[in-house]
C-alpha positions in Angstrom: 0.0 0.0 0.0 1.1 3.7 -0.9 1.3 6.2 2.0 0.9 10.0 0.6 0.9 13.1 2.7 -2.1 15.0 1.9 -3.1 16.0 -1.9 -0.2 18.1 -3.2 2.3 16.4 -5.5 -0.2 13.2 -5.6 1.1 10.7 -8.5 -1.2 9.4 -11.4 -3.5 6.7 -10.3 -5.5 4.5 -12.5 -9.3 5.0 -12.2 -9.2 5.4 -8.4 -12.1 4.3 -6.7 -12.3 6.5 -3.3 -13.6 6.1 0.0 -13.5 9.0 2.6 -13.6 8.6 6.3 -11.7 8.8 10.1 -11.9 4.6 9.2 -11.2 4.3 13.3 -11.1 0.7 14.0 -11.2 -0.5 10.6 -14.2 -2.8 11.8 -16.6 -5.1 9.7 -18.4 -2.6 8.3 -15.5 -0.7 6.8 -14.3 -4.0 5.7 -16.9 -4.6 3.9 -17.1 -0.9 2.2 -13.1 -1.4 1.4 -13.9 -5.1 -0.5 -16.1 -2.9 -2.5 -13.5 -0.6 -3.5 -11.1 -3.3 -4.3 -13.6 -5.2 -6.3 -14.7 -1.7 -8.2 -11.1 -0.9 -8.9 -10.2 -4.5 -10.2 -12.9 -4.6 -12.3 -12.4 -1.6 -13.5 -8.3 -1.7 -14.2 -8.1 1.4 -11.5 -6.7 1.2 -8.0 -8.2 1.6 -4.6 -8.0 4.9 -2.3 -8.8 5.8 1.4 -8.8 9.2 2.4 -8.3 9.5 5.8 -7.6 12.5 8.1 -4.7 13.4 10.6 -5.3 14.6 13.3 -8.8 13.1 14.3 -11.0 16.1 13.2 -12.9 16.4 16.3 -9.6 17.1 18.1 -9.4 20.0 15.9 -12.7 21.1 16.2 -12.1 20.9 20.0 -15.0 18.4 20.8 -12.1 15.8 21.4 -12.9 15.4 25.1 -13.6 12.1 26.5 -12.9 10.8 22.9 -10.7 7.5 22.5 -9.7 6.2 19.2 -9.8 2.2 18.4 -6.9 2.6 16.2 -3.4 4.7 15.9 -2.6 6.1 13.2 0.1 3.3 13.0 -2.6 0.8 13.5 -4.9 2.0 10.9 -2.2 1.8 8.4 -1.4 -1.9 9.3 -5.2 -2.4 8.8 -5.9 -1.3 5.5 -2.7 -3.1 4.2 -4.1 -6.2 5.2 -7.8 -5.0 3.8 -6.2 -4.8 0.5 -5.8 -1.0 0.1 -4.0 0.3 -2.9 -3.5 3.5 -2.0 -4.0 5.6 1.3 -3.9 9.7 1.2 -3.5 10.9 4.9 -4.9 14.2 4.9 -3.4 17.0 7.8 -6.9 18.1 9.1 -6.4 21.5 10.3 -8.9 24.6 11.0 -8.9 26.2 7.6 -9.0 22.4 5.9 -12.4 21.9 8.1 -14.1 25.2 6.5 -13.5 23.8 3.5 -17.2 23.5 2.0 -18.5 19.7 0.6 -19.0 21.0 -3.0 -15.0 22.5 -2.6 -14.0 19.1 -1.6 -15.4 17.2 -4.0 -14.6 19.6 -7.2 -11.2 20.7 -5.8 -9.9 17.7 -4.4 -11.0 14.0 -4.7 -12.0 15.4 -8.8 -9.4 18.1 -9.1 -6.3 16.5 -7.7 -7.0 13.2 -7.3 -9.4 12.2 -10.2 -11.8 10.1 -8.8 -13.4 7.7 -11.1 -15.7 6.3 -8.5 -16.7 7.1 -5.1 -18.2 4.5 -2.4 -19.4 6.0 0.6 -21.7 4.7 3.5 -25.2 5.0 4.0 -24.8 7.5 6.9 -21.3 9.7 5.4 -21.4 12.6 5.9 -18.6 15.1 5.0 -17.6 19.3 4.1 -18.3 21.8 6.6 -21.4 21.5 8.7 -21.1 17.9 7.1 -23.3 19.4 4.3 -22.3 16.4 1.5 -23.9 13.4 1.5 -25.2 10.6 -1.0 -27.7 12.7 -2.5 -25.2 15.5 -2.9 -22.9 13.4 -4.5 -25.4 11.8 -6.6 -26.5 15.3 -8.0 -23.0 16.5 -8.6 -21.4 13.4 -10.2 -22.8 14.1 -14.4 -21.6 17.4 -13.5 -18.6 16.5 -12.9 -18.0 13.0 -14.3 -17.7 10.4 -11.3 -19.8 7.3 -10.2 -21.0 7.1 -6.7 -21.7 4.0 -4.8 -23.8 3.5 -1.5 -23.3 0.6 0.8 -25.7 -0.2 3.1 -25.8 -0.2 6.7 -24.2 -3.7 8.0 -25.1 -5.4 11.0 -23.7 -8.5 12.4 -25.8 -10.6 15.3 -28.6 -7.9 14.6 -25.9 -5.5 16.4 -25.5 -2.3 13.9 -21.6 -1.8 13.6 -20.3 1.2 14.5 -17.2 2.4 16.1 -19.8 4.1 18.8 -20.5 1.0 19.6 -17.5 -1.1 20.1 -16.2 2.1 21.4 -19.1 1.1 24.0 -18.5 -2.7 24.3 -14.5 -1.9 25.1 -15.3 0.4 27.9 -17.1 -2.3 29.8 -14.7 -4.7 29.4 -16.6 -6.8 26.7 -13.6 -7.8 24.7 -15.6 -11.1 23.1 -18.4 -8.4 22.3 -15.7 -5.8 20.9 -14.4 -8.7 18.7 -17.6 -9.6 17.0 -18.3 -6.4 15.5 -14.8 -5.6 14.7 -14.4 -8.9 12.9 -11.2 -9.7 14.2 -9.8 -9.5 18.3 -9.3 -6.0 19.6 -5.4 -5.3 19.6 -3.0 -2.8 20.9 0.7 -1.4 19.5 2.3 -1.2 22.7 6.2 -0.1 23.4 8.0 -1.8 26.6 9.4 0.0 28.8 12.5 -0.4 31.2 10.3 -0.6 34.4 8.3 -4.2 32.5 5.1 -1.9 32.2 3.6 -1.1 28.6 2.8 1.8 27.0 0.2 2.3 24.3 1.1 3.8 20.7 -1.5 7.0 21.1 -2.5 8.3 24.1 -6.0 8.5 22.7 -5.7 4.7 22.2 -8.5 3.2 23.9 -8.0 0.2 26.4 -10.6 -1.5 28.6 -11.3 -0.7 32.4 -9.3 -2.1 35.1 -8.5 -6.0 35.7 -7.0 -8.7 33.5 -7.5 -10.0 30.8 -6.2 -13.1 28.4 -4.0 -11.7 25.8 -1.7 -13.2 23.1 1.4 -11.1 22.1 3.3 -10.6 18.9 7.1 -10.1 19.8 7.7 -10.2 15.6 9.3 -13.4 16.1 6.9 -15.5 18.1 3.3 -15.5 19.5 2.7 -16.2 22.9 -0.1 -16.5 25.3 -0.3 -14.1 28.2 -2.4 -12.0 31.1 -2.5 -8.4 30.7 -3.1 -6.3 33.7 -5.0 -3.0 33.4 -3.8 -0.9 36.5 -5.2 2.8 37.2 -3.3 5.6 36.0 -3.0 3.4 32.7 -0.2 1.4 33.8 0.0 -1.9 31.9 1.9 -5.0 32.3 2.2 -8.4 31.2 2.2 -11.3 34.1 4.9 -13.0 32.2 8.0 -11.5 31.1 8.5 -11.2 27.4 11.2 -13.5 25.6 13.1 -10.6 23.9 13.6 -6.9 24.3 11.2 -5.6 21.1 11.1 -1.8 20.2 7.2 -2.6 20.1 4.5 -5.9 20.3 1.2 -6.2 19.2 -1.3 -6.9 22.2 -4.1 -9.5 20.8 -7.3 -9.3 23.3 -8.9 -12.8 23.6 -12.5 -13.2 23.2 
């Protein structure tokens, strides 16, 4: 997958097919919304592209308080490389960026600079200032301006809707097993070890479940291993059993 810095200096890609979102989680829902992409760009010789934004807008709006993300940036990368991403454009979100009006955006940016040939959105996107675009927006500008526009449908899994709200919700009460079902896949954690055996997590808007233990695995990026992860206040973190090696960073797997 290609990494690029926002839309200036963007190379030619083939017939992109775009999605636009915060993608925090990467759960089953997005997951299925990126196999569309994919399968669009395939068919149609393009590539796949995920616009994404950085920081979190709502930190920039200041309405970040109380929020905690499901995925670092670092994370979320990992993610849609394994989803099959062709190409991600990390956009810097900044004050003047989120005045930027949804017809602007669209014209300007995912036609103007990137060239979209198709765009796949959710059924509840919403994007531009006073997230003003949405599907029917889109679907009026697109003969205008010569792109496709797809909608997926809401998705649900065990009659749960999926939603990062929600998992965001499971996680906080300790319903890792819950957590997993929606996301698709067990909830994990980049963590960094430090000198004192306790861990540390990648963002410090990363969230982790409330206090206790819980059954882990943990990817040392040469073996797996079973473990019990301790959640202590003042987000401390540690592992009950020592790791093998002396790793920059592991990846904490939270069993269902």
């Amino acid at each position: 997958m290609r990494i690029f810095d926002g839309f200036d200096n963007l190379p030619r890609i083939a017939s992109p097919v775009v999605t636009v979102g915060s993608y925090d989680g990467v759960h089953s829902g997005h997951r299925e919304l990126l196999g569309l992409i994919n399968s669009t760009a395939a068919a149609r010789g393009g590539e796949s592209v995920v616009v994404t934004f950085r920081p979190h807008p709502r930190v920039v709006l200041g309405k970040a308080e109380g929020l905690r993300l499901l995925s670092s940036q670092r994370e979320k990368e990992a993610l849609l490389e394994q989803a099959g991403v062709d190409n991600l454009v990390v956009v810097p979100f900044t004050p003047e960026f989120s005045r930027v009006e949804a017809e602007a955006f669209v014209r300007d940016y995912l036609v103007g600079r990137l060239g979209v040939d198709t765009l796949v959105v959710g059924y509840n996107h919403h994007f531009g200032h006073n997230k003003s675009g949405d599907f029917g927006f889109l679907d009026r500008l697109r003969a205008e301006l010569g792109f496709d526009v797809l909608e997926v449908p809401r998705h649900r899994c065990d009659d749960h809707r999926v939603s990062s709200t929600e998992i965001r919700r499971l996680i906080e009460a300790g319903d890792m097993g819950g957590a997993a079902r929606l996301l698709g896949r067990n909830y994990t954690a980049l963590m960094y070890p430090g000198a004192d055996g306790s861990l540390a997590t990648d963002d410090a808007l990363k969230l982790m479940p409330p206090e206790g233990t819980y059954a882990v695995t943990v990817d040392e990026g040469t073996m797996l291993s079973p473990n019990m992860l301790s959640v202590g206040p003042k987000g401390r973190y540690e592992l009950f059993f020592p790791l093998f090696a002396t790793p920059e960073r592991v990846t904490v797997s939270f069993c269902r």
